[in-house]
Structures are given as structure tokens and as C-alpha cells.
C-alpha positions in Angstrom: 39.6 -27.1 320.0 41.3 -25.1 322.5 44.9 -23.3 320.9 45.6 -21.3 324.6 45.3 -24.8 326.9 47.3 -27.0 324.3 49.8 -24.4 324.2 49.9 -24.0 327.8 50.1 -28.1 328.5 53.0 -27.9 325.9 54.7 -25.0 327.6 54.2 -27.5 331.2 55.6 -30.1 329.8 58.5 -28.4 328.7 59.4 -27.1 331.8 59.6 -31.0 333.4 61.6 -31.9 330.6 64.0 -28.8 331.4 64.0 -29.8 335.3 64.7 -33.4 334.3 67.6 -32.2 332.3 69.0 -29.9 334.5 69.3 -32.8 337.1 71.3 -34.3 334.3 75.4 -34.8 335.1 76.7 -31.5 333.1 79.1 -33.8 331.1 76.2 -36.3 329.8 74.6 -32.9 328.0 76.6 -32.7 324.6 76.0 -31.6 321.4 72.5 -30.5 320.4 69.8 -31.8 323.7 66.4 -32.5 322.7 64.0 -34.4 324.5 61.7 -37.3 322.4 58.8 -36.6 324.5 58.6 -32.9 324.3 59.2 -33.1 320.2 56.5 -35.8 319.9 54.1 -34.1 321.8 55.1 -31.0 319.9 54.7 -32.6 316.6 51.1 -34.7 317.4 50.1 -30.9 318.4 51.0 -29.6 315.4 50.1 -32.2 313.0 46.8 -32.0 314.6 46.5 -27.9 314.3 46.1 -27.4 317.7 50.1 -25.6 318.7 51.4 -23.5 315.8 55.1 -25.0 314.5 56.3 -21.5 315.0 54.8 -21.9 318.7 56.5 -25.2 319.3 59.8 -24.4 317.8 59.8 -21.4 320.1 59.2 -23.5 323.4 62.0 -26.0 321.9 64.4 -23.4 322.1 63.7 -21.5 325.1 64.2 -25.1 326.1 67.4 -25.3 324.7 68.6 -22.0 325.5 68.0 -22.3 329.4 70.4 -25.9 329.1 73.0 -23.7 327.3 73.0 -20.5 329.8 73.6 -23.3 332.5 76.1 -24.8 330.4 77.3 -21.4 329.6 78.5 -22.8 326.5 79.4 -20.9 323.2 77.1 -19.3 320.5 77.4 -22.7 318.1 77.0 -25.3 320.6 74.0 -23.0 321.5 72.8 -22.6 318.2 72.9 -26.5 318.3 71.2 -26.5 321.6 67.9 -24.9 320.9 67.6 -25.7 316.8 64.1 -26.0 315.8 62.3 -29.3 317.2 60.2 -29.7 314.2 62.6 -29.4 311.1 62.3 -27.6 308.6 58.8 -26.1 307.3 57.6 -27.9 303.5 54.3 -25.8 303.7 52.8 -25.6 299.8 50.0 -23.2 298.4 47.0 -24.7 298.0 46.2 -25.5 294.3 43.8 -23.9 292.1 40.6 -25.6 291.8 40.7 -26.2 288.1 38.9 -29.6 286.8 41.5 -32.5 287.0 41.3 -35.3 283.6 42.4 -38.7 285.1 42.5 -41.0 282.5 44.0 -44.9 283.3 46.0 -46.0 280.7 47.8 -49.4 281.9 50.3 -49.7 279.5 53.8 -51.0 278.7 56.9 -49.3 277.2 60.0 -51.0 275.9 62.8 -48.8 276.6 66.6 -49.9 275.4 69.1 -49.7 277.9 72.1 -50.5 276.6 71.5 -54.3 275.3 68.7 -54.7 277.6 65.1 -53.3 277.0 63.8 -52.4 280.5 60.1 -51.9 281.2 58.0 -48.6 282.1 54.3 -49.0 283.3 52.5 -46.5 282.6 49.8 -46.0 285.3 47.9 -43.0 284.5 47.6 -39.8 282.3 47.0 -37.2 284.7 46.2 -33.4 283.9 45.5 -30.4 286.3 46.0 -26.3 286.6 49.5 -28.0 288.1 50.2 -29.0 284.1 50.1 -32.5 282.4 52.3 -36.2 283.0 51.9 -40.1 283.0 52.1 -41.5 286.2 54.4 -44.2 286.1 56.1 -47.4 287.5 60.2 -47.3 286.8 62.7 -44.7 285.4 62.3 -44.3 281.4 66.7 -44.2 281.2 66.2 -42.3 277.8 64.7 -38.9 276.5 60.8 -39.2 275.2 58.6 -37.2 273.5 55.6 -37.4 272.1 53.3 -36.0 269.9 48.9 -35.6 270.3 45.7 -36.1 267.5 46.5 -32.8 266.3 50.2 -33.2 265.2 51.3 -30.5 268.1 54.9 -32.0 269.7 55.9 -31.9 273.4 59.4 -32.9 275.0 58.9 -35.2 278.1 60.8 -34.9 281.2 60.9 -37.1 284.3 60.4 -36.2 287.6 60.4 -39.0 290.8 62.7 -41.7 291.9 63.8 -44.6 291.1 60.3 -46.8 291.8 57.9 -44.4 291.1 57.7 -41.1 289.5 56.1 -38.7 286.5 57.1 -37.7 282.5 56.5 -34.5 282.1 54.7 -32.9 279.4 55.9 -29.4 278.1 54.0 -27.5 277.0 51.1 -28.1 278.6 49.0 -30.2 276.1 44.9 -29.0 275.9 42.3 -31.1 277.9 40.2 -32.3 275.1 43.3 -34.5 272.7 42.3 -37.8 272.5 45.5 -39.7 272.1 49.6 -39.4 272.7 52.0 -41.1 270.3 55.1 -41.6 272.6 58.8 -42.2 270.6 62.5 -42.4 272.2 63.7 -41.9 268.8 63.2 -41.6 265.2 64.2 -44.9 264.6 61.8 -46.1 267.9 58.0 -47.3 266.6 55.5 -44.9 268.6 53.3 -46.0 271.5 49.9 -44.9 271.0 48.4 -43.5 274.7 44.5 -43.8 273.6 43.3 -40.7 276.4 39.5 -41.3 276.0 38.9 -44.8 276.9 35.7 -46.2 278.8 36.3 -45.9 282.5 34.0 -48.1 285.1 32.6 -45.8 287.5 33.3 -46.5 291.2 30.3 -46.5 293.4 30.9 -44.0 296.3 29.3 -43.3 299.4 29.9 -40.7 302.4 28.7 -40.8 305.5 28.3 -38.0 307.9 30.4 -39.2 310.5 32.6 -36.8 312.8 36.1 -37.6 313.5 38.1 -35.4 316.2 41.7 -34.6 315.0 42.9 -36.4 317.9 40.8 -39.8 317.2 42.6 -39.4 313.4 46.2 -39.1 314.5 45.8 -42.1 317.1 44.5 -43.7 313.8 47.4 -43.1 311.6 49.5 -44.7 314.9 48.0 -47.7 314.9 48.0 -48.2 310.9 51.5 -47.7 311.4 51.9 -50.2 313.9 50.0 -52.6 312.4 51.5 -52.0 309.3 54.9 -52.8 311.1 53.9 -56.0 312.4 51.6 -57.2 309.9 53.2 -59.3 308.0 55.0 -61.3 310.7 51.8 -61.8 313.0 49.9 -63.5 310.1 52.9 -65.9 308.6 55.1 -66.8 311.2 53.9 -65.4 314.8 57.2 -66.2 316.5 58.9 -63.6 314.3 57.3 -60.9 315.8 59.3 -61.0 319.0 61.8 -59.6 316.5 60.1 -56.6 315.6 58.5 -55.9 319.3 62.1 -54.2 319.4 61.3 -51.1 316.4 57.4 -51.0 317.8 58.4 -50.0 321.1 60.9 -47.9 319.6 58.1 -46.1 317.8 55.1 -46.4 320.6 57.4 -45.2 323.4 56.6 -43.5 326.7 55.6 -40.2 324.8 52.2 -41.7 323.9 50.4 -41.3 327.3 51.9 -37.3 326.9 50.4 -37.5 323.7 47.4 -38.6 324.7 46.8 -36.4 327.8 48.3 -33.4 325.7 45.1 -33.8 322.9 42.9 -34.4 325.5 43.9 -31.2 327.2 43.7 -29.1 323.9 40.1 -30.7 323.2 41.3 -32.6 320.5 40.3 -36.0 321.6 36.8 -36.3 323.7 36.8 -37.1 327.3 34.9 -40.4 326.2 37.1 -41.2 323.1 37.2 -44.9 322.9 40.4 -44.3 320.9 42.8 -44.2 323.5 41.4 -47.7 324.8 41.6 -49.1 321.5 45.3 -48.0 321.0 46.4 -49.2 324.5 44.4 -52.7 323.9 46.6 -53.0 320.5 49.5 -52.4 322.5 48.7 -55.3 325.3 47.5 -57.4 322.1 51.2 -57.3 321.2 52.7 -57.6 324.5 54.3 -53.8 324.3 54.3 -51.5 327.7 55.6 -48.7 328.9 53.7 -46.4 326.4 51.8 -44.5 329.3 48.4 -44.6 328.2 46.7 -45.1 331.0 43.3 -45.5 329.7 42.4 -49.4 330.3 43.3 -51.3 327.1 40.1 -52.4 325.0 39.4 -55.8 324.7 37.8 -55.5 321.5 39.4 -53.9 319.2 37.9 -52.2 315.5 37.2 -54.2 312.9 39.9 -53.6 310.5 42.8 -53.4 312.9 41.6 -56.9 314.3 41.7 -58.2 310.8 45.1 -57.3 310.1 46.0 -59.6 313.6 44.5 -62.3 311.7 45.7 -64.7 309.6 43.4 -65.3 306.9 41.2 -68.7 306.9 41.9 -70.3 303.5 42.8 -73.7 303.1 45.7 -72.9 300.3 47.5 -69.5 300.6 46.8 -67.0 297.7 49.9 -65.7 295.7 51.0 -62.4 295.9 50.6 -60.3 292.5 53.3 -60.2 290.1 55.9 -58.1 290.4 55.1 -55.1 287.8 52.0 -56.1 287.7 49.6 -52.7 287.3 45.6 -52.3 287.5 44.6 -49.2 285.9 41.5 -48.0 287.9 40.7 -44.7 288.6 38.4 -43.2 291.4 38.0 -39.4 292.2 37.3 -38.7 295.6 34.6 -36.3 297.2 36.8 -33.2 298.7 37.2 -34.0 302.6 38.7 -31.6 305.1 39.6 -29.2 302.3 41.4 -31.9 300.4 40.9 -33.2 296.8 42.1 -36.6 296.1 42.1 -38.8 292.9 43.3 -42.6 293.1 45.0 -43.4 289.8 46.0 -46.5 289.6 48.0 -49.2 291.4 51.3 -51.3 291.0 53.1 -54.5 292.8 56.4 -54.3 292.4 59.4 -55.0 295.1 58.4 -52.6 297.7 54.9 -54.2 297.9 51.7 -52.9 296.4 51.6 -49.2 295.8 48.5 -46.5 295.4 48.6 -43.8 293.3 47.4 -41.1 294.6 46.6 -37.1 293.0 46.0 -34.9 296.0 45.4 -31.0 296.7 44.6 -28.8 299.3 47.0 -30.4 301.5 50.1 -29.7 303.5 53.8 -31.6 303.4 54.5 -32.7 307.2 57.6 -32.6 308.4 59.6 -36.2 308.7 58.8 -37.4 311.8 57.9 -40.8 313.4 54.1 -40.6 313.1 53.8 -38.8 309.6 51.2 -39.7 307.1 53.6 -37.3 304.1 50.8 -34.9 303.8 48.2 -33.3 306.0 45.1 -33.4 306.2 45.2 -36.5 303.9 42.8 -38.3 305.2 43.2 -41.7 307.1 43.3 -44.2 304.4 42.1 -47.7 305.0 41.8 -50.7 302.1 39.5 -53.7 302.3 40.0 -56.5 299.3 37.0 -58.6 298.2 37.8 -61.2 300.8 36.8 -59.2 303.4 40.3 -58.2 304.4 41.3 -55.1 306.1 45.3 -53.3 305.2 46.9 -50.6 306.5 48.1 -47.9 304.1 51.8 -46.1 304.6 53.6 -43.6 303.0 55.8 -44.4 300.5 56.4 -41.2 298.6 55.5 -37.9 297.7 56.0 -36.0 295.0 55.0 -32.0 295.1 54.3 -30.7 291.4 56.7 -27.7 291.7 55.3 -24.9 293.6 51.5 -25.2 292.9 50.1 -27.5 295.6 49.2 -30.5 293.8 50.9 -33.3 295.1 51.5 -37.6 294.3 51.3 -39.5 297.1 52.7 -43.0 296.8 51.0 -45.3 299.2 52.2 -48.8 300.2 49.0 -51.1 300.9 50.1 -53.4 304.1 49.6 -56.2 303.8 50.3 -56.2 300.2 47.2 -56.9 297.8 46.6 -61.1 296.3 47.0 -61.9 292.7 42.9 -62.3 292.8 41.6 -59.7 294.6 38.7 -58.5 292.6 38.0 -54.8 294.2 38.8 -53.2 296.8 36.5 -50.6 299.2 39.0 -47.7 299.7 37.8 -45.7 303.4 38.5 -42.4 303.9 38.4 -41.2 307.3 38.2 -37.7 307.7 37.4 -35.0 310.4 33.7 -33.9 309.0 32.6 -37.3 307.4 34.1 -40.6 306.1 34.5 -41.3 302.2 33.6 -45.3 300.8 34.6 -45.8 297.1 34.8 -49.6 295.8 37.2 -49.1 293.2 37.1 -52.7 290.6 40.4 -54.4 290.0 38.6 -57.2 287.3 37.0 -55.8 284.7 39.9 -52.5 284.1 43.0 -53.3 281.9 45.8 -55.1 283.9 49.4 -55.5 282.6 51.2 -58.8 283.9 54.9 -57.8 282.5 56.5 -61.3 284.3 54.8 -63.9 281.8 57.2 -64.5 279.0 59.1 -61.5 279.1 56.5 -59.4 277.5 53.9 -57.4 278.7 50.2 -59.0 278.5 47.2 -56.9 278.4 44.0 -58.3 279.8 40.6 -56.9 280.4 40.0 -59.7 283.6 
């Protein structure tokens, strides 16, 4: 990697930008002037650890400051002018490295609202130095507590949105109880939680195969891409003419500056066959004007041309259920510094979401090509049909201050009612991580079939 040329191609690129902007009409410069190619270069740069935020916010504003002396505007509008390119900083501590308990539990809750009784999955019990909670699957809309096997009580609070979130345990319960008995109320019958049940064992593999930051982040572009038109280019390929629209939107003409700028920082091999492969997706989907100029690859990798593939069946599979939840559990490897648990999935409205327990990781700042945390690895899914799917953030939740984080993944497109496994595939910069995580065989709750929640053990 090499932090003095990516900083100096950043500083050169800057100073176009400010030449193309100060051949600008002075009336068409208002308010606060930024320039999308400078802050997505900026931001891949930093994502990828090669320019230092403080670094690119610095060369944003000298930026923005030069505009304003021309403008010789006032201190707010230049405040405005020359405001940090990359937002706000959401760095967290890494976490300490005490043993996590991931337990799946896969269970309902009734919880009265009102004259209706809504339903709470409960994904998984989760336990770290970061404190205790159930992951969970809707909003519990009343107080809980709970009490363990050795008749110590603990108030429950709820942390998350309105999809996805955590309850709270306080205090901290010890790592070795063997069950929870959850109430709303004294007139409520408890919920046993068993915590100690028998948990298949995922078969996982690594594979010491090197990844360059650069190769990663063009990666996580394409997933997003693909994630984006996905489901239109399987069920109804003239839609996607629609969506071409928000794709070039989000490829845009700051990818071949992207490109060149990793390539200058050593980021992204001379011989990368990434660039190729992202420029070939592009021409696959009739999108230009990116500026890649690397000659598009005719064949592309193997999961990205199964997601431009309609599947060959000769009856289409149903989606899952809506609220339906497979408790499975897998604890990855530690990759790149980061620990990460799977612990559990859901289908609900906004698709088919992973549950993920991650540490050792960094919030990103909200921008266009952001995974939610770095270095989270590149995270691809294929079902036991051989299908590939794209994974996209959906969530995070940071556990206060202590560097633990749930990340809330969406699997594109979403999961069938029968898939049996899945292979989760981990890409990372020092190796890649395989983990077949079983979706038969773990307990599943269907909540849809007659109203009430069905426990099966497929």
C-alpha cells in the first residue's frame, strides 16, 4: 500500500475539480459546493485505509475554501463551502476479546397490544463482555422481564427499530444459567428460553487466499449493483430498463477515478481482473459512462453471473413465509481483525435478513458504496440449489460504547421456502472463510399458518 501516492493522486484530483469549478459561472456556485467525484474517490480511499478521513476532509476544504476566497463570500456560506466531505466520524473501540455464548433459540412470544396479541421472534440469545440480549424479529410494545434457573430477576429493555432490534438484560446474567423464564406481567404465563440446547455444528473451511483492499471494495460495488437489479433481471427483464436509471446514478463517472485512484495507491494490482469484471457487469447491463477503461470481461465470476440468471425450474419456488425464522448459529474464524457470529435468520417484509454479532470492526460513514461496518468482510450466500445472492446492509446496531456491533443483512435475492443450507463466503483481505450453515434439521417457526406460531425441527 502506498499512503504518500494515494494521498498525492487525491490532492491531483482535487485540484481538477477546483479548476473545473472555478470555470463555473459565479452565480451557479451556491450554498455548500462539493464535487461527487472528489468525495467518492475520497471515501473508496478511506474505506479502503489507504487516505486518512482527517486527510480527505482536509483536501475537501482547502477545496472549499479556495471557491469561497473567489467568491469572497461570508464566514457561514464558507463554513458551508468547505464542511467535511466525509460526514461525521462513528469510529468505536474495538471490543474485548471475552468468549461470546450464542445460543439459537427460535421461538415465539404473544405480546397483547391493546385487543390484538402481536408476535415477537425471538432469534437468538446472545452474550458477550458487551453484556447479554435476545436477538429478535419485531418491537415487544410492552415492558418484560425475566427471571433464570437460579431464581435471580432481570428487567429487559429494548434497543433497535421497528424490524429488527435486541431486549436487554440488566444486570448482566452469568454465562453458565441454563434457561430464562420471560413474563410481561403477573397475570402473563412465562416463556421458558431453554439456553443449553443441542446446536448442529457448521462445517467450516478457510482458504488462504489474498484479497487486495481494492479487489474487496469493487466487490462490495458489484453486490450492490446486483443486489439492485436482481430481482427485476430474473422475473421480468423488461423492468430493468426502469432501474438502469438509480444504477447509473450509483456507478457514475467517478468509478474509472476510483479505479485509477486504488491503482495509484497500490491498492488494486496492475493485473487485477477486478476492474474488467466490474466494467463487463456494467456492458452486461447496458450502463456507460462509468470511466473504467479497463476492457469489460466477457466472463464474469461465478456468483455474480448467477444472480443474472434466472433459475432453471420448471415451477417457481415460493418465497418463505413472512415471519418465518431459522435459528442456526455459525461462529466465524476472526478475518482481518474481525470476529463475527451468524445468529440466525428471518423473512419478513423487507426480505430475508441475517443476523449478524460482529467485533473488531469500524462504523463507516453513510455513503453510496458502504457495507455499515468495516472491515466486515465481503459477504456472499449460496442456497442448496446452487444459487448465488448478494448481501446488503440493512441495519446496524452498536452495543453502546464497547465495539460489539449487530449487523442486519438483507440476502438479495431473498432465500426459497425450501432451501435446505446455505454456504455463507467470507471474503477477506488475508484469506476467505466457507461455513455451510443447515436451515433443515434447526428449529424453524412458521408464525403465518393458522395464526399461531408452529415449531418444527424440518
Amino acid at each position: 500500500m502506498n499512503r504518500e501516492r494515494a494521498e498525492t493522486d487525491l490532492r491531483l484530483l482535487a485540484e481538477a475539480e477546483l479548476r473545473r469549478a472555478m470555470k463555473m459561472p459565479v452565480g451557479s456556485i451556491s450554498g455548500r459546493w462539493n464535487s461527487a467525484v472528489l468525495v467518492l474517490v475520497a471515501q473508496a480511499l478511506s474505506a479502503a485505509g489507504a487516505v486518512g478521513a482527517d486527510v480527505a476532509d482536509k483536501i475537501q476544504a482547502d477545496v472549499g475554501l479556495a471557491i469561497a476566497v473567489r467568491l469572497d463570500l461570508g464566514i457561514a456560506a464558507r463554513r458551508r463551502l468547505f464542511a467535511p466531505c466525509l460526514g461525521p466520524r462513528r469510529t468505536r473501540p474495538a471490543s474485548q476479546r471475552a468468549s461470546w455464548r450464542v445460543v439459537p433459540v427460535g421461538q415465539v412470544i404473544k405480546i397483547p397490544n391493546d385487543d390484538l396479541r402481536r408476535d415477537l421472534l425471538l432469534v437468538a440469545y446472545v452474550q458477550s463482555a458487551a453484556g447479554a440480549r435476545f436477538i429478535v424479529a419485531g418491537q415487544p410494545f410492552r415492558p418484560l422481564s425475566a427471571a433464570d434457573d437460579r431464581d435471580v430477576s432481570y428487567q429487559i429493555g429494548w434497543s433497535g427499530g421497528h424490524a429488527a432490534g435486541g431486549l436487554v438484560l440488566r444486570p448482566d446474567p452469568p454465562h453458565q444459567i441454563r434457561w430464562l423464564d420471560l413474563t410481561m406481567a403477573a397475570s402473563e404465563p412465562a416463556t421458558r428460553i431453554e439456553l443449553d440446547p443441542q446446536i448442529t455444528v457448521p462445517d467450516v473451511t478457510v482458504t488462504q487466499n489474498a484479497h487486495s483492499p481494492g479487489e474487496l471494495l469493487l466487490d462490495v460495488i458489484a453486490a450492490r449493483i446486483l443486489a439492485i437489479v436482481a430481482p427485476f433481471s430474473q422475473n421480468n427483464p423488461g423492468q430493468l430498463t426502469a432501474v438502469r436509471a438509480d444504477v447509473r446514478t450509483f456507478i457514475a463517472d467517478g468509478s474509472g477515478h476510483m479505479v485509477a485512484a486504488l491503482h495509484a495507491a497500490g491498492m488494486l494490482p496492475p493485473d487485477s481482473p477486478a476492474p474488467g469484471y466490474l466494467a463487463g457487469l456494467c456492458a452486461r447491463l447496458g450502463l456507460n459512462g462509468h470511466g473504467i477503461t479497463a476492457p469489460p470481461a466477457g466472463d464474469l465470476p461465478e456468483r455474480w453471473q448467477s444472480m443474472l440468471t434466472a433459475p432453471s425450474r420448471s415451477e417457481p419456488q415460493p418465497p418463505p413465509a413472512p415471519d418465518i425464522l431459522a435459528a442456526a448459529v455459525a461462529e466465524l474464524p476472526e478475518l482481518d481483525g474481525a470476529k463475527i457470529a451468524v445468529v440466525g435468520l428471518h423473512h419478513g417484509e423487507r426480505g430475508t435478513i441475517m443476523h449478524l454479532l460482529a467485533s473488531g470492526i469500524t462504523l463507516e460513514d453513510d455513503w453510496a458504496y458502504a457495507k455499515g461496518v468495516r472491515p466486515l468482510p465481503v459477504l456472499w450466500i449460496r442456497d442448496s440449489d446452487g444459487r448465488w445472492h448478494a448481501t446488503c446492509a440493512d441495519g446496524v446496531m452498536p452495543w453502546g460504547n464497547t465495539g460489539v456491533v449487530m449487523v442486519f443483512l438483507r440476502i438479495v435475492p431473498p432465500l426459497d421456502r425450501g432451501t435446505a443450507w446455505i454456504d455463507i463466503a467470507a471474503a477477506g483481505r488475508s484469506a476467505e472463510v466457507r461455513a455451510t450453515l443447515p436451515l433443515r434439521g434447526v428449529l424453524t417457526v412458521d408464525v403465518t399458518v393458522g395464526h399461531s406460531p408452529i415449531l418444527t425441527a424440518a
